[in-house]
C-alpha positions in Angstrom: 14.2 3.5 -12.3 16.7 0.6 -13.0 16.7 -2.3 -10.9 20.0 -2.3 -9.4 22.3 -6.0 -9.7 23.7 -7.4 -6.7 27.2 -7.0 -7.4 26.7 -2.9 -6.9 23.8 -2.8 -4.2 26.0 -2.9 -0.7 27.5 0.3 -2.8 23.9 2.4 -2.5 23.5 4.9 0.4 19.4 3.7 0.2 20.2 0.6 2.8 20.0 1.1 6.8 23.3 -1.4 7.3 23.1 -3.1 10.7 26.3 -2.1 12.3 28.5 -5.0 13.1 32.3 -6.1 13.1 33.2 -6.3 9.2 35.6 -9.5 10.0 32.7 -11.5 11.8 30.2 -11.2 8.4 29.8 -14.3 6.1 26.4 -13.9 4.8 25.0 -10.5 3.7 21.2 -10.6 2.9 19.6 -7.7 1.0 16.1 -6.5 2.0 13.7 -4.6 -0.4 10.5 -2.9 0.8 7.8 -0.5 -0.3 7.6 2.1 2.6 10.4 4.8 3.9 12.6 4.2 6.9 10.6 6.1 9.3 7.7 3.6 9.1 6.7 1.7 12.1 7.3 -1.4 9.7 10.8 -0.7 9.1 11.4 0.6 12.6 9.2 -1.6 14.9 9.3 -5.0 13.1 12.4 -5.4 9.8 14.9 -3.7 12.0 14.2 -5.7 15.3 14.5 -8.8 13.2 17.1 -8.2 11.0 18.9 -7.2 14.4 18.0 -10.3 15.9 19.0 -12.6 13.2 22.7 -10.4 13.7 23.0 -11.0 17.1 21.7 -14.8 17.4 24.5 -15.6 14.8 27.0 -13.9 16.1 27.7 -11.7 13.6 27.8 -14.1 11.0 24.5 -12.8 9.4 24.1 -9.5 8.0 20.8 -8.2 6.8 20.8 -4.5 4.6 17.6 -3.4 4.6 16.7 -1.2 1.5 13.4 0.9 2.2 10.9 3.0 -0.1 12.3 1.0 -3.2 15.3 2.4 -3.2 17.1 -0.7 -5.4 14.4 -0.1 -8.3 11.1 -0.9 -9.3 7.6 -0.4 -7.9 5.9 -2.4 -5.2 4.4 -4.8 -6.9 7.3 -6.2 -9.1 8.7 -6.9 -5.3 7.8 -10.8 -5.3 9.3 -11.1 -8.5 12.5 -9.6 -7.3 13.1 -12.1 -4.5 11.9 -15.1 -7.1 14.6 -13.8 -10.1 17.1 -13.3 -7.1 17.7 -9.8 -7.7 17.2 -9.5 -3.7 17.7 -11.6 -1.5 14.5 -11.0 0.9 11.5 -8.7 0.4 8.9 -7.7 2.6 5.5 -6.8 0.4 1.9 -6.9 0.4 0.8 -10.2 -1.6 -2.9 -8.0 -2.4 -0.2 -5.9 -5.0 -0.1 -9.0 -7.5 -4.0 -9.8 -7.4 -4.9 -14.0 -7.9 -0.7 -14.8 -7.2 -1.4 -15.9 -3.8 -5.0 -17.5 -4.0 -5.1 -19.7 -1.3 -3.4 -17.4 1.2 -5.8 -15.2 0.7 -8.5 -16.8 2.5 -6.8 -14.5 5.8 -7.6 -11.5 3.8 -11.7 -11.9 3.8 -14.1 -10.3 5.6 -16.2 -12.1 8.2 -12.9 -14.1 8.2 -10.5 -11.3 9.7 -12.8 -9.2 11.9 -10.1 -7.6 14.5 -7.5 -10.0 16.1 -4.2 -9.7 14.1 -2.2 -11.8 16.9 -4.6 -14.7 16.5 -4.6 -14.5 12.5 -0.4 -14.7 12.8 -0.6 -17.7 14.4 -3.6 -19.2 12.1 -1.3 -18.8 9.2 1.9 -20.4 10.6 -0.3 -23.0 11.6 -1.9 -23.9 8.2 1.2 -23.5 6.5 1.2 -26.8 5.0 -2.2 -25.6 3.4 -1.0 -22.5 1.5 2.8 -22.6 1.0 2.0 -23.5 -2.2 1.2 -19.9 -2.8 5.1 -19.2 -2.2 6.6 -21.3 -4.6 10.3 -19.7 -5.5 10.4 -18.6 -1.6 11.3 -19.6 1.5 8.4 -17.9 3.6 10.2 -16.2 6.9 7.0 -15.2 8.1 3.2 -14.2 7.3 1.6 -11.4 9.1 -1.2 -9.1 8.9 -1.9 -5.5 10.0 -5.1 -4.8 12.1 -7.5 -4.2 9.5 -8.7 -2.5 7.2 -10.8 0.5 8.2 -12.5 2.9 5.9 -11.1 6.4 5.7 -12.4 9.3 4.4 -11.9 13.0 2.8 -15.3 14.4 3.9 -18.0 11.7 3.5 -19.2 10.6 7.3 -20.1 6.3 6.6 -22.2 4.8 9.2 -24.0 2.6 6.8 -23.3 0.4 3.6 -25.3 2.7 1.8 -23.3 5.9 2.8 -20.4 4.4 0.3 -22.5 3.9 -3.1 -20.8 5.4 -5.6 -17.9 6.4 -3.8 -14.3 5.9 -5.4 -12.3 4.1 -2.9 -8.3 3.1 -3.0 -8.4 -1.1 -2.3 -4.7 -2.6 -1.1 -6.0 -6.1 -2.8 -8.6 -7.5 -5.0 -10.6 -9.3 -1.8 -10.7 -5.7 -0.7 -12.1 -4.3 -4.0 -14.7 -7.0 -3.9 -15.6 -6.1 -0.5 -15.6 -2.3 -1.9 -18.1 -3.4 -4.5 -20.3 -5.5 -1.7 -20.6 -2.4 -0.5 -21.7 -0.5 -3.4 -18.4 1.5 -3.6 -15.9 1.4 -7.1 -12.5 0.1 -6.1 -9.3 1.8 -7.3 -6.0 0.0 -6.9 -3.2 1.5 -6.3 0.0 1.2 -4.1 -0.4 2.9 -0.7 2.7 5.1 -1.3 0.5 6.9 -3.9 -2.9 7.6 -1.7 -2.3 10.8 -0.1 -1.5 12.4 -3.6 -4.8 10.6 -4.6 -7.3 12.2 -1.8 -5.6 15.7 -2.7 -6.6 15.2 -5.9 -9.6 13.4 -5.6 -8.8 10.3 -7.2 -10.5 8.7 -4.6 -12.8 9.9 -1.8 -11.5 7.1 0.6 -9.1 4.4 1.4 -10.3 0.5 2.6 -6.9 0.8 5.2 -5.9 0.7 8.9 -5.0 3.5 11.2 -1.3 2.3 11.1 -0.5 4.0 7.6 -1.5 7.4 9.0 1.6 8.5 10.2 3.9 7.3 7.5 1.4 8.9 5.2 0.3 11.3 7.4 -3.2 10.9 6.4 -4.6 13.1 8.7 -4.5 16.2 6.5 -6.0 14.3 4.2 -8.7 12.7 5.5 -11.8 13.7 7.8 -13.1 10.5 8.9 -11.9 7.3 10.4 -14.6 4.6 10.7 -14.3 1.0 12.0 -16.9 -1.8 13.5 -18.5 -2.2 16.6 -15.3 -4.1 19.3 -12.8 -3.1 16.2 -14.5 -4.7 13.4 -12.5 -4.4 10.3 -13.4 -4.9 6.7 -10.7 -8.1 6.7 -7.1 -7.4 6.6 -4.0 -7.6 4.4 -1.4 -10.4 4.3 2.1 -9.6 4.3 5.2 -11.9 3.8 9.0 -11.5 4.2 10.4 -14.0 2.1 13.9 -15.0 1.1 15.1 -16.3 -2.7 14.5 -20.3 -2.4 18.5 -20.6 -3.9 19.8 -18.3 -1.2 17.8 -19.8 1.5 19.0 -23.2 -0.1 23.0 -22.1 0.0 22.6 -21.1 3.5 23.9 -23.6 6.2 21.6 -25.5 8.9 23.1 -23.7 11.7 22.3 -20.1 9.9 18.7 -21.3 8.4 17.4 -22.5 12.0 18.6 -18.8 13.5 16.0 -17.9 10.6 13.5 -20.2 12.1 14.1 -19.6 15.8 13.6 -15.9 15.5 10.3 -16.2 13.4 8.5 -18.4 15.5 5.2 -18.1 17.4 6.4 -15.9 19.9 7.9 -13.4 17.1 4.1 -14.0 15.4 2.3 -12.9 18.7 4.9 -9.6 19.0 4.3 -8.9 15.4 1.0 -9.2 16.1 0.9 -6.6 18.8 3.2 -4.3 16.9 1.0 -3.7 14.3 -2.0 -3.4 17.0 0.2 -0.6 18.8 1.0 1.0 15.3 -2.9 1.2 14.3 -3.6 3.1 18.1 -1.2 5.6 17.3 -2.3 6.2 13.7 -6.0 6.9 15.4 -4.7 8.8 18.2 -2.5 11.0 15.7 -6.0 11.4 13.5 -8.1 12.4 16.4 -6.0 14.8 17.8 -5.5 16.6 14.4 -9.7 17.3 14.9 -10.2 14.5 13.1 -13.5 12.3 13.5 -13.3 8.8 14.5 -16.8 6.8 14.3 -17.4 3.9 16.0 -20.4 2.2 14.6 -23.3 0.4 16.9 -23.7 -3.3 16.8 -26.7 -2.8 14.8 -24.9 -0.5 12.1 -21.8 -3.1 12.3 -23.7 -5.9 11.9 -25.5 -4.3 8.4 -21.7 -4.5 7.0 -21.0 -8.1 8.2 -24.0 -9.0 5.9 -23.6 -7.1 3.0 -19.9 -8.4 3.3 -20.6 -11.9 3.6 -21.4 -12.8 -0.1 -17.8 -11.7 -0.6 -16.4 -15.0 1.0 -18.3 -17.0 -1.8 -17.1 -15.0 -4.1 -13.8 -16.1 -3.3 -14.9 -19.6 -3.2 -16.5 -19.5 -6.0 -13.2 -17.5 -8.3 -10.3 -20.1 -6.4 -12.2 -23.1 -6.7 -11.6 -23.9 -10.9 -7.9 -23.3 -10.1 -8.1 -26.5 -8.0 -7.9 -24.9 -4.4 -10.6 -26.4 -1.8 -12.0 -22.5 -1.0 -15.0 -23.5 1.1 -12.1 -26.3 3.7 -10.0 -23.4 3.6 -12.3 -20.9 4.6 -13.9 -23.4 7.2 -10.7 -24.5 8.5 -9.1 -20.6 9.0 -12.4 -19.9 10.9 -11.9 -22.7 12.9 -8.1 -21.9 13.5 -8.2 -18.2 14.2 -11.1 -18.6 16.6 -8.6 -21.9 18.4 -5.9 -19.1 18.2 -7.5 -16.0 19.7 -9.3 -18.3 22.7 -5.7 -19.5 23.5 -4.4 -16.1 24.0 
């Protein structure tokens, strides 16, 4: 599919157009994202914003959000529509372009992310000055994570690392394919839009994902098991970013850019964070009631994972260090700040 030019993109039917007084709009801000318009992304946490963003300026601002790719391209050629200014804003998955975003990253690790996605929000606004380096072309609106990623499969029960040798299993970055091979497993990238097609086929006999993407995906008829940690123990996490095109953000005034700030701020984090928590108990609770079986593994069997997941974090280290980036501080200090974080809630 062509990539659609500006000039003709307010003309596609694809955008959900936030309903406001035509004379009252001076800025109209595209939006391009992976997933359809019934996913509790676009619902629960684009929509409120870009509604927010509306209403704080009056009506100057007006924000047309264009889900499930609908203005061309696949997911990951996302971040380099919003860096080329095709868009104006995207919201994607940095794990789709593997080794762009090194030191942001470090969120992404397991034994770093274990289950708190409200303290991890926070962590990241809070080292910005550390990563934003990652976003250069960008104006970052804000970082966020879902709740972790859980393993999901067609038919294999996993209660140990050793239940997953030689098992294909769809990864959503490369930290999560080297967790996957920690684990004995062989990672298969893909976007997420194309797993249920892949379990039908079997592609891949699991998914490293949360609970949130069942619904969208409805992953319950594909899938027989749902496993997760011991106190919601996840195999680290995802980071996400809406972002805006550094010359837009640039041409916009003060007044406008700091109703951008003031409506991504802590407080936003923390409800994004709980968004995506609510999301992921509803993608369980749809799961379960379809007959599904969701395992909860002892502290003994969780704690096997944590080890055999550890050497993962040097890994990392180890791969972002030559490129200049302090891996072992940054993994130090994102410990450090996610546990500050998730005592002060």
């Amino acid at each position: 599919m062509m990539i659609h030019s500006k000039a003709n993109i307010a003309a596609l039917l694809g955008g959900v157009l936030l309903a406001l007084p035509v004379t009252a709009q001076e800025f109209t801000l595209t939006l391009h994202h992976f997933l359809g318009a019934q996913a509790p992304a676009h619902i629960q946490m684009l929509e409120p914003w870009a509604e927010r963003i509306a209403e704080a300026s009056d009506g100057r601002v007006r924000i047309e959000i264009y889900p499930s790719m609908t203005l061309g391209g696949r997911p990951p050629e996302l971040i380099n529509q919003v860096r080329d200014g095709v868009v104006d804003m995207v919201w994607t998955l940095n794990g789709y372009t593997p080794g762009l975003f090194p030191r942001s990253e470090v969120f992404e690790l397991p034994n770093v992310f274990e289950n708190d996605p409200v303290a991890i929000n926070l962590a990241m606004r809070a080292m910005m000055a550390d990563i934003e380096e990652d976003f250069a072309g960008t104006e970052v609106m804000f970082l966020h994570t879902h709740a972790g990623n859980a393993i999901q499969t067609g038919s294999t029960d996993v209660r140990a690392p050793a239940d997953l040798v030689g098992l294909d299993l769809r990864t959503p970055s490369r930290t999560g394919a080297w967790a996957i091979e920690a684990l004995g497993g062989n990672a298969i990238a893909m976007p997420v839009p194309e797993l249920p097609q892949a379990l039908q086929r079997g592609t891949v006999a699991g998914a490293l994902i949360p609970w949130e993407i069942i619904a969208p995906l409805q992953l319950q008829e594909q899938t027989d098991f749902q496993i997760e940690g011991h106190d919601g123990y996840r195999i680290g996490t995802s980071v996400f970013q809406v972002s805006m095109n550094q010359a837009r953000w640039e041409e916009l005034p003060e007044d406008i850019q700091q109703i951008f700030r003031d409506n991504s701020d802590e407080a936003w984090l923390a409800e994004v964070g709980q968004i995506w928590r609510a999301a992921d108990d509803y993608g369980i609770g749809l799961a379960t009631e379809a007959g599904n079986t969701h395992v909860t593994l002892t502290e003994d069997e969780t704690a096997a994972f944590r080890d055999a997941l550890e050497p993962v974090v040097q890994r990392w280290i180890d791969d972002v260090t030559p490129q200049g980036v302090n891996g072992a501080a940054l993994v130090a200090n994102a410990r450090d700040t996610i546990a500050a974080q998730a005592s002060a809630q």
